[in-house]
N, C-alpha and C positions, 0 to 999 in steps of 0.2 A: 748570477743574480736573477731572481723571480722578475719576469714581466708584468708589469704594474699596468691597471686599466683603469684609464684617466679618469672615467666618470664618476665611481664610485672610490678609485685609490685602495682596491682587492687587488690579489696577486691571482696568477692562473690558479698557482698552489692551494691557495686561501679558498677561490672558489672550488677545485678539488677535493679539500677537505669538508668544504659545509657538503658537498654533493656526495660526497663516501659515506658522511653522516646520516644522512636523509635517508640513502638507501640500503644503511644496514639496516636502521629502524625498521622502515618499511617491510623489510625481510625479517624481521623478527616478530614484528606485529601481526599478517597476514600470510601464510606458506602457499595459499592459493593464489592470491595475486602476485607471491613473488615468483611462482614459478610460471606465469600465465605472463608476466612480463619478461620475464627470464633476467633475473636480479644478477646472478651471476655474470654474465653476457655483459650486462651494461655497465660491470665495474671495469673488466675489462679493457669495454671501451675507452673508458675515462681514464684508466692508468695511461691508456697512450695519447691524450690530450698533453699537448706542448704549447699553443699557440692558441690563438684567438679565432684562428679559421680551422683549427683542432674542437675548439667548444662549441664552434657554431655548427659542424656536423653532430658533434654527439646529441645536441640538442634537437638538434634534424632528426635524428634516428629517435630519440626518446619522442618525439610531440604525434612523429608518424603511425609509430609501435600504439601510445594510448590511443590516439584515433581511430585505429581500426579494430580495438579491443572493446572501446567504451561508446563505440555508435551506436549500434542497438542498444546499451543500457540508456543513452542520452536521449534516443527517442520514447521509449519507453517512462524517463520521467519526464520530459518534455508531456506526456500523453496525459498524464497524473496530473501534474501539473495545473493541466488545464483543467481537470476535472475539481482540482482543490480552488482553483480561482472562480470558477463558477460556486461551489457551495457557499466561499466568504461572503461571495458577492449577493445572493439568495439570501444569506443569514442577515447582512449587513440589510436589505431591503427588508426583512420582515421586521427589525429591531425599528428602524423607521414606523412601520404601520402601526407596533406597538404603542409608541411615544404620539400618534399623531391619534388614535384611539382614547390615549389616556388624558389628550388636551381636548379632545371632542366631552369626555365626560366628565373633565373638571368645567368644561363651559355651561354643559347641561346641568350639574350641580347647582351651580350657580345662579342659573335661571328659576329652576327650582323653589330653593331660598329666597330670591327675590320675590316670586309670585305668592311661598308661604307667608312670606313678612307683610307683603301687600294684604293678603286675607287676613291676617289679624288686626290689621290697622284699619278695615271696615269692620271688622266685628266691633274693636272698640268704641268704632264710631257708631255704629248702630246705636248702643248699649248707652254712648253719653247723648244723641239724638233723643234717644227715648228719655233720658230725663228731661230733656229741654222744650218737649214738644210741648206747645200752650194747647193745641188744637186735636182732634181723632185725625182732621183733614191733614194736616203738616207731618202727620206720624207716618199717615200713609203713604206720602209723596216721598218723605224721606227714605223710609222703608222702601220702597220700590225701585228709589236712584241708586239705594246701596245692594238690596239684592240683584240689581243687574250690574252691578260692577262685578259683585262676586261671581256672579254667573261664567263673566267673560273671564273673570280668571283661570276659574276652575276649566275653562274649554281651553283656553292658554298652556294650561299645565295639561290637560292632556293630550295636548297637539305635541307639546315638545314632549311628552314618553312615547306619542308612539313613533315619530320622527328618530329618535333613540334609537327603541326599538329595532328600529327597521334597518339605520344606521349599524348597527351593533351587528345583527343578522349579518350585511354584506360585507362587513367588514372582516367576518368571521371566517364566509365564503373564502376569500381572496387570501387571508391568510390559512388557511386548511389547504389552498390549493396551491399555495408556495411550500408549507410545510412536506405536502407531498411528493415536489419535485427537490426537495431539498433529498428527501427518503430514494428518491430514486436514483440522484444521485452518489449518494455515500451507498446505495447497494451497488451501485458499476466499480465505485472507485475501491470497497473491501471485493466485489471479484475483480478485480485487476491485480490487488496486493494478493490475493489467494494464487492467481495465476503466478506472479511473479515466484513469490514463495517456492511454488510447485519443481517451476522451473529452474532455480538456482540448486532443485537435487536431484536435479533429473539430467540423465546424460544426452544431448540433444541429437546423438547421431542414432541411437539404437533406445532410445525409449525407458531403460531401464535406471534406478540408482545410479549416481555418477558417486564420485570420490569425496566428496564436501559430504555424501548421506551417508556412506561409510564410515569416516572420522565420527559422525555424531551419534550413528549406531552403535558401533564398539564402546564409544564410550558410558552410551545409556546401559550396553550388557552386562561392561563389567562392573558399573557400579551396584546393578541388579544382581552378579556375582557374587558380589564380596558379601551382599547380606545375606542372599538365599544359600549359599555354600551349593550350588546347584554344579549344572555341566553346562559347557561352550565349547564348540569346536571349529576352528574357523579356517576353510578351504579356500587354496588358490588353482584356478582355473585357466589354462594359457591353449592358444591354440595351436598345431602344429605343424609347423613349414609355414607359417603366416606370412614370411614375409618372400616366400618362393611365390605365393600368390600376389603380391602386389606386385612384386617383380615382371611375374610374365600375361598377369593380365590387366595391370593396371590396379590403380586403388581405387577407382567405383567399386571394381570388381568385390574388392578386399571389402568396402563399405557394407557390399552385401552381403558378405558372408557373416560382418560382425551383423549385422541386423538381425540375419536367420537364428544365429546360435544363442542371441543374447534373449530372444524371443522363445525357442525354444526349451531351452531352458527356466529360463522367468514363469512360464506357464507351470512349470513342476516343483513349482517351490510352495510350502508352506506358508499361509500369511504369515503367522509365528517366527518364521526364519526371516533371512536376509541375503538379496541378489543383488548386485551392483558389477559397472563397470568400473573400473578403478587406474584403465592406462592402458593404450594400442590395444592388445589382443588378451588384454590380460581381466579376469573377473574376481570377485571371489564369494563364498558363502559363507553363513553364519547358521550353525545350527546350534537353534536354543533347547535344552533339555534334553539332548540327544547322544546316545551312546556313539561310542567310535565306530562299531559295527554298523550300527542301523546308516552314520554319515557315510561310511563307505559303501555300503549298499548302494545310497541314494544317489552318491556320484557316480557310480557304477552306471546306473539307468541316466543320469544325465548323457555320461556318456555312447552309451548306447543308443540311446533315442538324435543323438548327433548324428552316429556313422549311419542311421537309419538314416538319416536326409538325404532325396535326392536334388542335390543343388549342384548345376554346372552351367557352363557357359559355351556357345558355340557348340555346343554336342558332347564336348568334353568334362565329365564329372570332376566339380572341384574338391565337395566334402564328400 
């Protein structure tokens, strides 16, 4: 009989099978994160889940394994992050100055129109004064009460343009100077994504191609292949007794020798070609448009320019 868990009323089984599911998917979907989790392993695991204190180790094992795998990525967008919440927050402020701009000059429009409507309302009056006037003396007083009303208007009206004006100017100021920290922004946060980019194909121990730029290489060549009917010839590179060196001096040791060779190498390659590390001591190369001869040739001299190294430790020559 399947042991049943009360809270939900799933069996161990039932929870085995969604968890067998989930991570074939996963291993079908991604081959770098299945093997960077080690998918295999954790089925494993889970075949030998019996009991309720069997799940709560695997879980233990699985929450510890992503943790230490996905730290640096989680800091990194944790980093971004921050950098995207600052730009909303800048855009969200300028769309503000927008709206509070466009009510400043629906106000002055306003103003405006009422000042123009006032001056036509002394002209008219002028205009029916003048017929009504019995007197030269009544014409003139009249005349002089209505040109200084207009007067004041027109000083009115251009008190509030250049108040505008000026208005407008600082307004402009303040958003030019948000727009530009907005620019400075989104330049940090596309080089951070450039950075990241870089580094998801780049191998972090030795500098050079990791195995994810490989997969995307080959496949850019051969599709480039099948149309040009060209040449590709593609070498595997390993080193030898590698693992007598990490044996008897340690793997810093070994670290350094991958560093020297992957460097020395990588320096003799062709931009045209392709150098990658692709696993422990193993490399390989891509030569585009290159005869068999001329590739042997040139791993000839890679290899040569290796046994040329002198790289040792404590006195004693490694390569």
């Amino acid at each position: 009989n399947a042991i049943e868990i009360a809270s939900s009323g799933q069996s161990i089984e039932d929870i085995k099978e969604g968890l067998f599911l989930q991570l074939n998917q996963l291993e079908l979907s991604d081959s770098e994160i299945s093997r960077s989790l080690d998918i295999a392993g954790l089925k494993e695991k889970l075949n030998e889940v019996e009991s309720l204190r069997d799940l709560e180790t695997f879980y233990k094992h699985v929450f510890e394994g992503l943790g230490r795998r996905l730290n640096k990525k989680n800091e990194f967008i944790a980093e971004l992050s921050g950098l995207i919440e600052t730009i909303v927050q800048q855009l969200s402020d300028l769309s503000l100055d927008i709206k509070s701009e466009n009510a400043k000059e629906g106000l002055s429009s306003k103003d405006r129109w009422r000042i123009t409507e006032t001056m036509g309302k002394e002209v008219t009056s002028i205009r029916e004064g003048v017929l009504r006037a019995e007197s030269l003396a009544s014409l003139k007083d009249m005349l002089a009460e209505r040109i200084n009303s207009l007067n004041s208007n027109v000083n009115e009206l251009m008190s509030i343009e250049s108040s505008r004006v000026k208005e407008a100017e600082e307004n402009t100021k303040k958003i030019s100077k948000k727009l530009h920290k907005v620019e400075v922004k989104v330049s940090s946060l596309k080089a951070s994504l450039n950075k990241a980019h870089e580094q998801a194909f780049t191998d972090q121990l030795t500098g050079v191609a990791n195995r994810r730029a490989y997969d995307q290489r080959i496949k850019v060549e051969y599709e480039r292949l099948k149309r040009s009917k060209g040449s590709l010839i593609i070498a595997i590179i390993d080193i030898d007794h590698f693992k007598r060196i990490n044996d008897n001096y340690g793997h810093p040791a070994g670290d350094k020798v991958l560093k020297t060779v992957s460097q020395l190498i990588n320096k003799q390659v062709r931009e045209s070609d392709f150098f990658g590390r692709v696993g422990g001591e193993e490399f390989t190369v891509i030569f585009v448009e290159s005869d068999i001869e001329n590739a042997l040739k040139r791993l000839n001299d890679f290899r040569e320019r290796v046994q040329g190294c002198k790289f040792g430790i404590k006195g004693q020559r490694l390569l």
